[in-house]
N, C-alpha and C positions, 0 to 999 in steps of 0.2 A: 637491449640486454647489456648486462653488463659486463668490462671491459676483460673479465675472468670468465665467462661465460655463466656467473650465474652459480660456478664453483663451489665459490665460500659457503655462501647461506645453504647450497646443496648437501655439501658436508656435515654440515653443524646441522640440517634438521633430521637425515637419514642416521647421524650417529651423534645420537645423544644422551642414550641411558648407558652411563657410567663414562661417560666422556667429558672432557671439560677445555671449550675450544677457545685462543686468544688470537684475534685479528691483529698483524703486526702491523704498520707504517712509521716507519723511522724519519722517509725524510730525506735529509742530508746528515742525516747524525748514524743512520746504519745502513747504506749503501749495500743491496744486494741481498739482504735478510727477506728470508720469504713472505708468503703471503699472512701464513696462520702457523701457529703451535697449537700441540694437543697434547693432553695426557686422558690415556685411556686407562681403565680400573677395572680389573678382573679379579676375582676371588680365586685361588687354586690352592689347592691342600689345606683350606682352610685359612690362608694368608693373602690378605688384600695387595696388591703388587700392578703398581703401575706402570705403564709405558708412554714414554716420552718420545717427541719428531715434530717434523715441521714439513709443510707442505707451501709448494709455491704452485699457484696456481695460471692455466695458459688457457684461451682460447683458439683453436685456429678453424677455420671451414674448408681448408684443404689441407697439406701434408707437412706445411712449414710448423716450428715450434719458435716463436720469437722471443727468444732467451736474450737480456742484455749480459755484457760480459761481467759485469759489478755480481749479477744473479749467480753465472757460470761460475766465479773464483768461489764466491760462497758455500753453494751447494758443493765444490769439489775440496775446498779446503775442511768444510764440519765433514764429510764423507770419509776422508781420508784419516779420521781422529775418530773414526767407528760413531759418528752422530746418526742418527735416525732421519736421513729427509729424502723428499720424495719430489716427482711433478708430477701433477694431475693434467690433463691435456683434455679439454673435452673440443671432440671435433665436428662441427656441426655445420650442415647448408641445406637449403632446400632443392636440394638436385636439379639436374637442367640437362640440356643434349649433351653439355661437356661433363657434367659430372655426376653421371648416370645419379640413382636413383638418392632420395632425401638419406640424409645420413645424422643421429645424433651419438654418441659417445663418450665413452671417460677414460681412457689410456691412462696409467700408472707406469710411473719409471722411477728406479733406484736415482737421487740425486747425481750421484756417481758418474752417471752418464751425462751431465748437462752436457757438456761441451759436443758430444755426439749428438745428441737433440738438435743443436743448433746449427750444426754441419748437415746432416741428414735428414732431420725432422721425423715425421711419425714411421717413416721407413728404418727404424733402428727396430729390428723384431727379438734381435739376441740382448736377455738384459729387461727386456718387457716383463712387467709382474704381475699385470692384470688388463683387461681390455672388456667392456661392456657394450651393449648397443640396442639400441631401440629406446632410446629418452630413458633421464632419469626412474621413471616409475618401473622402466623393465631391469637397468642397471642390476648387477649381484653385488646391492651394498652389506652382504655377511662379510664376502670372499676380500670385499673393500678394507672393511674393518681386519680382518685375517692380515690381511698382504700389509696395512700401516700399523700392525701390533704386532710381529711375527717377529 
């Protein structure tokens, strides 16, 4: 699986109709820039009006969130200039005597909070904007799309 858990392509196939997703990788030329941008397109009162953000995406199988600090300035400096971004955390194992039963998931957090992420990890519950479970297919990607357009 891949190093995102699988994330990206997750998002881009679950929200697709009137979304329009770009994979970023800078490199050494944009340290810290997240994983994807999106702009999403809604009609309301008749006025096409989109919403723009950016999502950096995490795996983890237990409670850590492995934010590097180049990720943490980023997300808290666009956060702090009212930017749109987010971490998708999806936490997944196949359970065992330590870690009672199989677990898959997508945790959302305001970027806002990286640096709390990475001290605390998925135990940050104040600030949490959505949390799903039971593998992607049972995930509420309406309330997904809500929580990264809202």
């Amino acid at each position: 699986m891949a190093v995102d858990g699988g994330l990206r392509s997750l998002f881009r196939d679950h929200l697709r109709v009137g979304w329009h997703w770009q994979s970023i990788e800078t490199g050494g030329t944009g340290r810290g820039v997240p994983d994807s941008n999106f702009c999403a397109a809604e009609k309301r009162d008749g006025v096409l009006r989109g919403t723009e953000g950016w999502v950096e995406y995490k795996k983890t199988d237990g409670w850590t969130v492995d934010l590097r600090p180049e990720q943490i300035s980023w997300l808290l400096e666009r956060s702090a200039r009212g930017g749109r971004c987010f971490v998708a955390v999806r936490r997944q194992n196949q359970g065992g005597p330590r870690r009672g039963d199989p677990v898959d998931e997508v945790w959302i957090y305001p970027g806002a909070l990286a640096r709390r992420l990475k001290l605390e990890g998925l135990r940050v519950q104040d600030g949490l904007l959505h949390r799903s479970e039971g593998g992607p297919s049972n995930w509420n990607w309406v309330r997904i799309a809500e929580v990264l357009t809202s």
